[in-house]
N, C-alpha and C positions, 0 to 999 in steps of 0.2 A: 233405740235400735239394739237388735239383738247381735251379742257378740259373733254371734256365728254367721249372721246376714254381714257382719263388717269385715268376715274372716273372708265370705262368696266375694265381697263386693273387691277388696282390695285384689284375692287373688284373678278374679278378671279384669282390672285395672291393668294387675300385673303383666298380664297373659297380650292386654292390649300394648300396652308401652314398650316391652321390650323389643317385637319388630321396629317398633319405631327409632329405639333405642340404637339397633345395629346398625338402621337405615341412616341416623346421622352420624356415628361412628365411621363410615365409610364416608358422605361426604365429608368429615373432618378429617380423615385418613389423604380425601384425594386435593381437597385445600392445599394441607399441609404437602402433599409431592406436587402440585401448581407453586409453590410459595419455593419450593429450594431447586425446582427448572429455572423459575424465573431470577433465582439468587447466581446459579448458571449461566443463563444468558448474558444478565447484567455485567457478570465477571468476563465473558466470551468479547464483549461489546465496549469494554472497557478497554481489553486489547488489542480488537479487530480496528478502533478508530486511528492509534498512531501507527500501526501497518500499512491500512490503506493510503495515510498521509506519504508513508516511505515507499511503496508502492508506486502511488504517485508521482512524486516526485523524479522516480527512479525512471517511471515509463515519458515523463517531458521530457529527461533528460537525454532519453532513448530519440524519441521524438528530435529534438530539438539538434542533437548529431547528424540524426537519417539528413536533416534539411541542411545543414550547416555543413557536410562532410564534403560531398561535389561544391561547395564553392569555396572551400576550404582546399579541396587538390586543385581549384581553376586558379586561385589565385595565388597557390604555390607554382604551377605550371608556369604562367603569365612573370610571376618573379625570376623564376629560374632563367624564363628565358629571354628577361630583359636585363638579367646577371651574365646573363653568354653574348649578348650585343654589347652591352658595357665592356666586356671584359675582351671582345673579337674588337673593337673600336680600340681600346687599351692597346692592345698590342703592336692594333696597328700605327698608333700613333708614335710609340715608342722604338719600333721600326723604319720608321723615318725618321727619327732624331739622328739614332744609329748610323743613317744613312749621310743623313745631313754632318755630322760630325763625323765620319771619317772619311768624306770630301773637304771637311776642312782642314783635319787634320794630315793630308797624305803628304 
C-alpha cells in the first residue's frame, strides 16, 4: 500500500475516532462526578444514621412524658392529698391526747 493511501486512511480514522474520543471523555468525566456524589452521600448517610437514632430516641422520650406526665400530676395530687388526711387525722389525734392529758393533769 501506498504511503499516501496510509496517510488518507489513518487521517480518516483519525477524523472518525476523535468524536468518539470526546464522547467517552465526557462519559468518564460524568462517572467520575457519579462516583464522588455517591462518596457524598455515603459520608451524608454515615451521619444522618446515629442522628436519626438520637432523634429518635429523643421524640419516645418526648412521647413517653406526653403519656406519663398527667398520671404522673394524678398521682402526685392523690399523694398530696392522702399526705393532708394523714396529716388532718395527725393532728387530730394529738389534740385529743392534749385534751385527755390536761383532764388528767388539772
Amino acid at each position: 500500500m501506498d504511503d499516501s493511501v496510509r496517510a488518507e486512511i489513518a487521517a480518516a480514522v483519525r477524523d472518525e475516532v476523535e468524536p468518539l474520543r470526546a464522547e467517552v471523555r465526557e462519559i468518564l468525566e460524568a462517572f467520575s462526578a457519579a462516583k464522588g456524589a455517591f462518596r457524598s452521600l455515603e459520608a451524608i448517610g454515615r451521619v444522618a444514621r446515629p442522628l436519626a437514632m438520637i432523634f429518635g430516641l429523643v421524640a419516645s422520650a418526648a412521647a413517653a412524658y406526653g403519656v406519663a406526665s398527667p398520671l404522673l400530676h394524678e398521682a402526685a395530687a392523690a399523694a398530696r392529698s392522702a399526705w393532708a388526711g394523714w396529716a388532718q387525722a395527725a393532728y387530730t389525734q394529738a389534740a385529743k391526747v392534749r385534751d385527755l392529758v390536761g383532764h388528767i393533769f388539772r
